[in-house]
Phi, psi and omega in degrees: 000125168310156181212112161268189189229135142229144177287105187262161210215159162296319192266004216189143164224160181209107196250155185223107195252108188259093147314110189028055188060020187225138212254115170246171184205142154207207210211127165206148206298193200200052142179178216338318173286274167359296170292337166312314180281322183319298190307317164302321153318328186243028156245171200191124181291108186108009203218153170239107149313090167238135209267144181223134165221150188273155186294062174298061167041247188290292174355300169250015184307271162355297181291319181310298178270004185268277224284332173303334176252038161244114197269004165296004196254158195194125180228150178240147181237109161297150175262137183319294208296358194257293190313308190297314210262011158280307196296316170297331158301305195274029199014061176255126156283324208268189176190119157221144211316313218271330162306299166314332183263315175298345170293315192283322199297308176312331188299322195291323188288318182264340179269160143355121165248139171228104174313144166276147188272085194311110151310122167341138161326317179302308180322286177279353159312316221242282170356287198291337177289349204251332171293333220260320161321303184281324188284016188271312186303347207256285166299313189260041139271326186301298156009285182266358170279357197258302179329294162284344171291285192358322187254356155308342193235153181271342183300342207295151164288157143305339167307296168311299168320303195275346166276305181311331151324310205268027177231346150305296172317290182319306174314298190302338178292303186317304190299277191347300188314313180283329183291321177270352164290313182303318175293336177282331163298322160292334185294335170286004187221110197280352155316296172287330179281321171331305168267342138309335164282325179275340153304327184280001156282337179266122151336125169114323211273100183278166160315328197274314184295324171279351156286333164322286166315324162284342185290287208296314199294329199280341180293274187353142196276186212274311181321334171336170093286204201255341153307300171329296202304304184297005181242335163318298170306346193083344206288344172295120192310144198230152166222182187205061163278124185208139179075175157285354198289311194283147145164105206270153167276143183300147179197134182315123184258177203249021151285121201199177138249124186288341186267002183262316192290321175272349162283349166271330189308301156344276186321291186308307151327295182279337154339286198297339171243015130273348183274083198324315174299298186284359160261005169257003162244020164263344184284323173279343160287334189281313224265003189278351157115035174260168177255151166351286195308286185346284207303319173300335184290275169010269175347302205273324164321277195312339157291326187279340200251013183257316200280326201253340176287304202321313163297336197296304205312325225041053210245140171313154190273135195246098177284348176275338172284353187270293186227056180335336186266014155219052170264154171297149185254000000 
């Protein structure tokens, strides 16, 4: 089976295509055309390609999806850091674009491949809405944290206070518009409206937070399970043992989505002093010797694996179901 490698660039991809054992390389721009002549190049009538690129975000959507629907083609879209510490087995020191697509082609030919799970249009819609969600909510907390210092002091001018004002306002307007474009999308897809009514059932969780959770969840492909989702999230316990000597405290690792993990955190906060279960098992975590900080990380698993029945069942989300031996009497 043929196998590429492409190195993705904002201007430029630069693939390395290995054919009845024999190695070619070119170079082709990074956009529409370009990707377009890639995919004629790297199909072939009767034969299956499989093409592997690491996930640079935007960069490399677009070549994903040109190329997933094309069927000689078969794409694994990789994690960078899985790709690097292939290349470090493969005591490559240098690094360069021509390397880099030799490096991904060997991944694709010699590691596990798992095709990628082309998402909906909607899917990457609500995605790109829900970051864009977050990254504003990001600038106007700095914002009013600037508001308040500002007004610690009497020296500040007015001038400064009504610029900061008006660039909250503004941010909050933004944020609102996108929220109600994200909602007009979901309402278009009944899949999607479908787990948003059942995300506004677990406690903690608002419109704002489910659309959040829903940008990042729907992109996932539908086969997951609820463990994927929780290692997905970053949310899982990582250990480190080696000897009777080693031994490190478990700690959540952070190859993770940082934008899945963090629309939990809120949602998780209020879980924990409104949900009677889930504040009576961080309460059985605190007293079990975990810190404040632990439990909420809990919290936020059990939220999440609560979130993934609630879809599988198509069910209100129930939490006494999660850990029945600490609901509150």
């Amino acid at each position: 089976m043929d196998s590429a490698g492409v190195d993705v660039g904002a201007s430029q991809l630069q693939v390395t295509l290995c054919r009845e054992g024999r190695l070619s390389r070119r170079v082709f721009s990074n956009t529409p055309c370009g990707r377009k002549a890639l995919g004629a190049w790297l199909s072939r009538a009767g034969t299956t390609t499989r093409v592997c690129l690491e996930a640079t975000g935007s960069y490399g959507l677009d070549l994903a999806l040109l190329l997933s629907g094309l069927g000689s083609i078969q794409v694994l879209v990789a994690n960078p850091r899985a790709v690097r510490q292939f290349a470090a087995a493969l005591m490559q020191r240098n690094k360069t674009d021509v390397i880099d697509a030799d490096i991904v082609q060997q991944f694709a030919a010699r590691m596990p491949f798992q095709p990628w799970s082309r998402p909906s249009q909607s899917a990457l819609q609500l995605r790109t809405i829900g970051r864009r969600i977050a990254a504003l909510r990001r600038i106007c907390a700095c914002e009013k944290n600037r508001r308040h210092a500002a007004g610690l002091t009497q020296y500040t001018p007015p001038s400064v206070t009504r610029s900061i004002n008006r660039i909250i306002r503004t941010l909050e307007r933004e944020i609102c518009s996108l929220l109600e474009q994200a909602l007009s999308l979901i309402r278009s897809e009944s899949s999607l409206q479908a787990r948003y009514q059942l995300a506004l059932t677990a406690k903690g969780i608002g419109p704002l937070s489910a659309v959040r959770l829903l940008a990042e969840l729907a992109y996932l492909p539908s086969d997951m399970d609820p463990r994927q989702w929780v290692a997905h999230a970053g949310l899982a316990p990582t250990f480190h043992r080696s000897g009777s000597s080693v031994e490190k405290k478990p700690r959540v690792s952070r190859q993770s989505n940082r934008f899945l993990r963090s629309a939990l955190f809120m949602p998780a906060l209020a879980a924990r002093r409104h949900d009677p279960a889930l504040r009576a098992f961080a309460d059985h975590l605190i007293r079990a010797g975990k810190t404040p900080l632990q439990a909420l990380v809990a919290v936020m698993r059990k939220l999440l694996i609560g979130l993934h029945a609630a879809f599988r069942r198509q069910e209100p989300f129930r939490s006494e179901k999660l850990f029945p031996a600490f609901q509150s009497s």
